[in-house]
Each structure stands twice: as C-alpha cells, then as structure tokens.
C-alpha beads as a LAMMPS data file, in Angstrom:
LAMMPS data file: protein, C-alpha beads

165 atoms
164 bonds

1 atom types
1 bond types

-500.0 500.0 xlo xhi
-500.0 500.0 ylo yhi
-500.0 500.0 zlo zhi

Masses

1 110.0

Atoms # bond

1 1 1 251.330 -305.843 395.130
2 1 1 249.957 -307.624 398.166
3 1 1 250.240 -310.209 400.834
4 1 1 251.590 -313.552 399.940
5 1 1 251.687 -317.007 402.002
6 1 1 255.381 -319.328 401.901
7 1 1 255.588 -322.168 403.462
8 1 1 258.796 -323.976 404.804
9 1 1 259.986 -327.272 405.893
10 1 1 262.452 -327.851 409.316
11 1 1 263.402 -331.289 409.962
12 1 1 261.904 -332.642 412.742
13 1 1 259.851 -329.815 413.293
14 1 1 257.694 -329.760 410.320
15 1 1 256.346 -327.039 408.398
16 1 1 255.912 -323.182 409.345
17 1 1 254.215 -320.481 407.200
18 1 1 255.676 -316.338 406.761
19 1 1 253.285 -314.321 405.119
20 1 1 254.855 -311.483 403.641
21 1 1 254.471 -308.173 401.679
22 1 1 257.568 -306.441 400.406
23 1 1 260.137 -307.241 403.052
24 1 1 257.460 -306.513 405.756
25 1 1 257.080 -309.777 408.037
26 1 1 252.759 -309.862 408.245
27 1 1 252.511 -313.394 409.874
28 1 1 255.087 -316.223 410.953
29 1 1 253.104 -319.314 412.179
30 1 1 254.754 -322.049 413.720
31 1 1 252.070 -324.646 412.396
32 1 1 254.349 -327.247 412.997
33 1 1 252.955 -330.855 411.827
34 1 1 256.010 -333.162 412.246
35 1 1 255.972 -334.058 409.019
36 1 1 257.731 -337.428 408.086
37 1 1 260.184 -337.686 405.357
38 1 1 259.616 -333.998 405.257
39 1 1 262.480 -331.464 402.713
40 1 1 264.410 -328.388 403.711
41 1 1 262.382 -326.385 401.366
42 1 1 260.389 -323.124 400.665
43 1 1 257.357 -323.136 398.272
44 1 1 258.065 -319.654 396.877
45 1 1 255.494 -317.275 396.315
46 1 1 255.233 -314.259 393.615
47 1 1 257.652 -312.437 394.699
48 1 1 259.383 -314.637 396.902
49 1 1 262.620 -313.573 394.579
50 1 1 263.361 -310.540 396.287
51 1 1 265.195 -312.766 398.915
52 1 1 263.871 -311.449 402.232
53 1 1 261.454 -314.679 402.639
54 1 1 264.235 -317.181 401.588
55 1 1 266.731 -315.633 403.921
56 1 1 263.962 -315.504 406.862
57 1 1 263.052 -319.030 406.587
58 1 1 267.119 -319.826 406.312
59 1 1 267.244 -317.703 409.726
60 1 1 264.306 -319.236 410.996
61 1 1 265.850 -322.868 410.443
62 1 1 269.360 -322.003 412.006
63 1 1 266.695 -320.875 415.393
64 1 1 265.069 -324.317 415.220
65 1 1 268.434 -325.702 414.763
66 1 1 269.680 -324.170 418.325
67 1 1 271.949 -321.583 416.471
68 1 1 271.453 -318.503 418.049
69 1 1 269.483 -315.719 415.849
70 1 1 268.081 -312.417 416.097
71 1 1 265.481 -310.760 414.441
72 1 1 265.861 -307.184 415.006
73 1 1 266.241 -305.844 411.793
74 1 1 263.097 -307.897 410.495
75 1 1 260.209 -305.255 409.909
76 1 1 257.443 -306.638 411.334
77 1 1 253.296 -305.173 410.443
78 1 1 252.426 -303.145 413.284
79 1 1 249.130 -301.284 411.777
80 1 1 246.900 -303.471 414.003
81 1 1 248.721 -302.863 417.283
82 1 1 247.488 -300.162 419.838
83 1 1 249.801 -298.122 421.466
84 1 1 250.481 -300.445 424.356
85 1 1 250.237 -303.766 422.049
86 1 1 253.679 -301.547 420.503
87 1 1 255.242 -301.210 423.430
88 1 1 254.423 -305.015 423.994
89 1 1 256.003 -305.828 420.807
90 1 1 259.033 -303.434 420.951
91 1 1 259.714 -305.431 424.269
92 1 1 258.610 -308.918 423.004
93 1 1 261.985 -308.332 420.720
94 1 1 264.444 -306.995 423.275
95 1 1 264.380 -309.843 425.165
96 1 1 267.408 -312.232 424.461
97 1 1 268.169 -315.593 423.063
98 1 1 268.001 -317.767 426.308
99 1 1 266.058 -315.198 428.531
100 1 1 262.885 -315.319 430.462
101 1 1 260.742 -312.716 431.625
102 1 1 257.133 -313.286 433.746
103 1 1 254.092 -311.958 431.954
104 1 1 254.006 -309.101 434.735
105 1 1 257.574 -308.309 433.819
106 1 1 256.803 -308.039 430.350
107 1 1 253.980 -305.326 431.386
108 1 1 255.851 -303.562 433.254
109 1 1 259.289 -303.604 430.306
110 1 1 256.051 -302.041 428.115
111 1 1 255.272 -299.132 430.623
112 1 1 252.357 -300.593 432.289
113 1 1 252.929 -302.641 435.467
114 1 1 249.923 -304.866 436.691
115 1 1 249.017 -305.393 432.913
116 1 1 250.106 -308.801 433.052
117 1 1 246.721 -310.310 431.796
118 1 1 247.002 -307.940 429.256
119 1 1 250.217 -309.063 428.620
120 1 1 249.419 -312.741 428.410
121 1 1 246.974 -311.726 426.062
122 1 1 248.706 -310.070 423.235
123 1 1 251.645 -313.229 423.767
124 1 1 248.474 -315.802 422.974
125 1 1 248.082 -313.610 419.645
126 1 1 251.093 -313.102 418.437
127 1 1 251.932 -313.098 414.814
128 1 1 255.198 -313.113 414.829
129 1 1 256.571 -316.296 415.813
130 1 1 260.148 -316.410 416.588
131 1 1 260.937 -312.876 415.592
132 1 1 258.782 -311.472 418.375
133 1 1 259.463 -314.238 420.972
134 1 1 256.605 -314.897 423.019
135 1 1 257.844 -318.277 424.198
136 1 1 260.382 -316.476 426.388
137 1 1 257.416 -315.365 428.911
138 1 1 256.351 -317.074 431.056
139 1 1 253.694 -317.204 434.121
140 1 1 254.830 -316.810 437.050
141 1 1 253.881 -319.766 439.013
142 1 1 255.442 -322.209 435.696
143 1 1 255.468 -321.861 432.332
144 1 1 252.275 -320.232 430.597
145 1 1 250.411 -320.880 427.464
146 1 1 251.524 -320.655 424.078
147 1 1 248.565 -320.088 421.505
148 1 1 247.573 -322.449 418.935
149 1 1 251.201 -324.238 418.727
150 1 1 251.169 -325.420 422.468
151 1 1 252.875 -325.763 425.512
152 1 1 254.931 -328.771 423.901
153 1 1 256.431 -326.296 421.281
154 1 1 257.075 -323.603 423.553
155 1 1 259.354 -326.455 425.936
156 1 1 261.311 -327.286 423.010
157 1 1 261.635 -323.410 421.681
158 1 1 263.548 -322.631 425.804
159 1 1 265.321 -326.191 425.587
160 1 1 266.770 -324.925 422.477
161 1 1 267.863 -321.637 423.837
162 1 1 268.934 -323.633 426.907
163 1 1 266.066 -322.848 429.485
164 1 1 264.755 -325.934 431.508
165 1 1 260.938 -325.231 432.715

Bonds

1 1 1 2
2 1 2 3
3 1 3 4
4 1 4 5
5 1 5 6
6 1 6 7
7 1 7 8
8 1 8 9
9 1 9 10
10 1 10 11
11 1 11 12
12 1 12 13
13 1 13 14
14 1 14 15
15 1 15 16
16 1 16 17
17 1 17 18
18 1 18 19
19 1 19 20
20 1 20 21
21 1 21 22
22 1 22 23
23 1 23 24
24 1 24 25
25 1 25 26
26 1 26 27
27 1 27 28
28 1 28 29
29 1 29 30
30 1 30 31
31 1 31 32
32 1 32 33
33 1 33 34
34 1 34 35
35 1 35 36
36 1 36 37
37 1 37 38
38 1 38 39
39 1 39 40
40 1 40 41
41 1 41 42
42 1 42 43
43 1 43 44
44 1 44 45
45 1 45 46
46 1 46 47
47 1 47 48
48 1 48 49
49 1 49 50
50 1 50 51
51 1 51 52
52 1 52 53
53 1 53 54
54 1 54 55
55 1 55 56
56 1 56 57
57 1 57 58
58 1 58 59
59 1 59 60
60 1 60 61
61 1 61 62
62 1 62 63
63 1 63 64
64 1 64 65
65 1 65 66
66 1 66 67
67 1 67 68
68 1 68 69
69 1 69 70
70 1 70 71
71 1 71 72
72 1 72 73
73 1 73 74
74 1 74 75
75 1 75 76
76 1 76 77
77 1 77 78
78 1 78 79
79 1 79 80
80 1 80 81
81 1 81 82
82 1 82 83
83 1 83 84
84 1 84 85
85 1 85 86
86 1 86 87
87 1 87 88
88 1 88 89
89 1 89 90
90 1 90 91
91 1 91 92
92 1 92 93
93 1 93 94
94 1 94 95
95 1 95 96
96 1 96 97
97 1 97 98
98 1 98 99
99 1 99 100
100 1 100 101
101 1 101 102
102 1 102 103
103 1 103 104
104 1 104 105
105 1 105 106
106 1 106 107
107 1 107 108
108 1 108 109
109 1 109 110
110 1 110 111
111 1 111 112
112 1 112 113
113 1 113 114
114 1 114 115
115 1 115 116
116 1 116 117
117 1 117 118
118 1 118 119
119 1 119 120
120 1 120 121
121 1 121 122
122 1 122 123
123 1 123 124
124 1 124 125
125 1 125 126
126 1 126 127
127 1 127 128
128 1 128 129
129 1 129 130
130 1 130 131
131 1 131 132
132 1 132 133
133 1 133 134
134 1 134 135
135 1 135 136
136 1 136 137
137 1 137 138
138 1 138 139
139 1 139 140
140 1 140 141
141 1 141 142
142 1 142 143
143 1 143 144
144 1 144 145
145 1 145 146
146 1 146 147
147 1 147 148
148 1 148 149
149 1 149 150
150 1 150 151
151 1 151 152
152 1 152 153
153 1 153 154
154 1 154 155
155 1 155 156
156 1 156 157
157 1 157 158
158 1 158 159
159 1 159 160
160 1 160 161
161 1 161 162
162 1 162 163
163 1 163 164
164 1 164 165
C-alpha cells in the first residue's frame, strides 16, 4: 500500500502533518504555521478511512488543547532506530503528561548513563512529535533545544502540561 502524508489544522496552533502506513505512526511533524482563520480539519489521504489518522489527529488536538493524552498504544516505525535509539524511544514514551527529565536522565532511563549528548541527539530528530515526547527533556542548566519547531513551541507544549521553564 504505502506511506501517505495528512495534514491537520489546531486553532491557534496551525497546521501539523502524520504520515502514516496502515495504523503505523511513520512521522508526526509539528510544522506549526499559525495559520489565521485556519479550520479544525484533516485533508484525508487514501486510506485515511481506516480511522487511525482521524482519531490521532482528534487525540493530537485534545494534547494541544491542554487535555491530557497518551499515546501508548500508537505503533510508532521503529526500523530506523538502533538498539539504543529503542531504548531512547521506549523511554521517550514512559515519561508522563507534565514530567521532566534532563537529557542525562533520559540516557541513563535508556541503559546508558553519560549518553546524554547522545540523548539530545536522537530528541533533535525525533519523528514522533507528541507521541514520543521529546519536549519533556530538558538540559540541565534550562531548557534545551527542540528541532526544527523551536524553543517557542516546546514552552508552550510544558505550559500546557503545566511546567514553567
């Protein structure tokens, strides 16, 4: 079948982007544009009908609403990861609405203490937006990077959950 690209509007967020394959979860981008006048929709691809992309961007609205969410029982594409990019992941996704850990916490949740550049590292490439939260590590002398969406998006994703950096 394949890959295929949605894309969704939050109000006053903007728009975000799940690429999918058959209830697997390939990419979630918070591309966020703040776009005026934007609509609460999703552009539907192929096979958008099966309902696991229209429930996930639902999900993923109630998250930028401050509503509390989880995400794990969202299957996520792991093929790319190594071993200890797994282990990243696997503890990327156990940490808890609300909840920071340091980069060199994070390393060490993952079995490898003193990775933390590692670990800082695999959170500026995640893929997985939301369901594997990267916004909820943080450096330890403040609050870190956050990829192409920004230090400004990763503020409002801990205000939401209630964290004040």
């Amino acid at each position: 079948m394949g890959v295929t690209r949605h894309r969704y509007v939050v109000d006053g967020w903007g728009v975000g982007e799940v690429w999918a394959d058959e209830g697997v979860l390939v990419v979630h981008e918070l591309t966020f544009s703040r776009a005026t006048g934007a609509r609460r929709a999703v552009e539907h691809g192929a096979r958008a009908n099966d309902g696991f992309v229209p429930a996930l961007c639902r999900r993923f609205e109630a998250h930028l609403g401050g509503e509390p969410v989880a995400y794990d029982d969202v299957a996520v594409d792991e093929g790319w990861c190594s071993p200890f990019q797994a282990e990243l992941l696997g503890a990327l996704r156990a940490i808890p609405w609300g909840e920071v850990v340091s980069y060199g916490e994070l390393a060490a949740l993952a079995g490898r203490p003193g990775a933390a550049r590692a670990a800082a590292s695999f959170c500026a490439r995640n893929r997985f937006a939301l369901v594997v939260p990267c916004h909820r590590v943080v450096a330890a002398e403040g609050i870190g990077g956050y990829g192409s969406s920004g230090v400004g998006v990763k503020r409002r994703l801990l205000a939401l959950e209630g964290v004040r950096m």
